[in-house]
N, C-alpha and C positions, 0 to 999 in steps of 0.2 A: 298752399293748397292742402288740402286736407287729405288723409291717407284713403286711396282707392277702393272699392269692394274689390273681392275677390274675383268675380269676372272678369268686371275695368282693368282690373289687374294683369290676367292671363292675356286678354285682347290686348293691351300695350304692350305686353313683354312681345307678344309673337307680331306684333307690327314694328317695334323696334328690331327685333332681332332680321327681320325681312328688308327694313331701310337700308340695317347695317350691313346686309349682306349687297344689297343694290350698290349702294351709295359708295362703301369704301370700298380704294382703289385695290385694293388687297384682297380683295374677295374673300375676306373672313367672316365668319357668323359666328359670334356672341351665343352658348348656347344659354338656355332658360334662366340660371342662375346670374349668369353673367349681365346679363340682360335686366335681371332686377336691379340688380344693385348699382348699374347704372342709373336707371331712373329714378331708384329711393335717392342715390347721388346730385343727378340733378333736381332733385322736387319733383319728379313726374312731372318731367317738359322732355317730351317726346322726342324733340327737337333739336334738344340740349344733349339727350341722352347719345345721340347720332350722330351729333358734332363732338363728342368727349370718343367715341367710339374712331371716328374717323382719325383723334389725334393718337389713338392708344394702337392704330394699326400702321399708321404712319412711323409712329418710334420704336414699332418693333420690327417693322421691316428697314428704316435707316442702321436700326442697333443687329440687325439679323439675327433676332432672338429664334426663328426655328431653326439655324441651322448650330446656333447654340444647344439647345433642348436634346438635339438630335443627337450631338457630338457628347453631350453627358449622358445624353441614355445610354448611348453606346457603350461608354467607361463602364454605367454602372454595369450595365448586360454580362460583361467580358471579366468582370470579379470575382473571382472566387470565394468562397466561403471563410468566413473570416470564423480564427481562432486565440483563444488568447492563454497566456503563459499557464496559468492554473486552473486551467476552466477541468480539467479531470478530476480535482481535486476537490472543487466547489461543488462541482454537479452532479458526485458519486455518493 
């Protein structure tokens, strides 16, 4: 299929990104970007785009990737400022 005009385009991202939020069981929504490159993935099949959506919400909620995300923001949050052996010497 041939690459989309620029409207085609916005109109399928925002009805894809709407399926995906219906359809998967996870009630996640795909934002704008996300939602492209779905569709450029599947060839702009709408369809396809939906079905690859529903399996990428399934294995991250089997894999519990937000509670992952979460648990390393945290780590990063609670870091302190990193310093290193010579940096006064380098930087002065």
């Amino acid at each position: 299929m041939p690459p989309m005009a620029f409207h085609q385009a916005t109109l399928a991202v925002a009805e894809v990104q709407e399926r995906c939020f219906k359809e998967a069981s996870s009630g996640l929504r795909p934002n704008k970007q996300q939602a492209l490159r779905l569709l450029i993935g599947m060839g702009y099949d709408k369809d396809a785009a939906v079905a690859k959506w529903k399996e990428i919400a399934t294995w991250r909620a089997t894999n519990r990737i937000d509670d992952v995300r979460h648990q390393q923001s945290s780590l990063i949050d609670g870091t302190a400022e990193i310093h290193f052996p010579e940096e006064l010497e380098v930087y002065s």
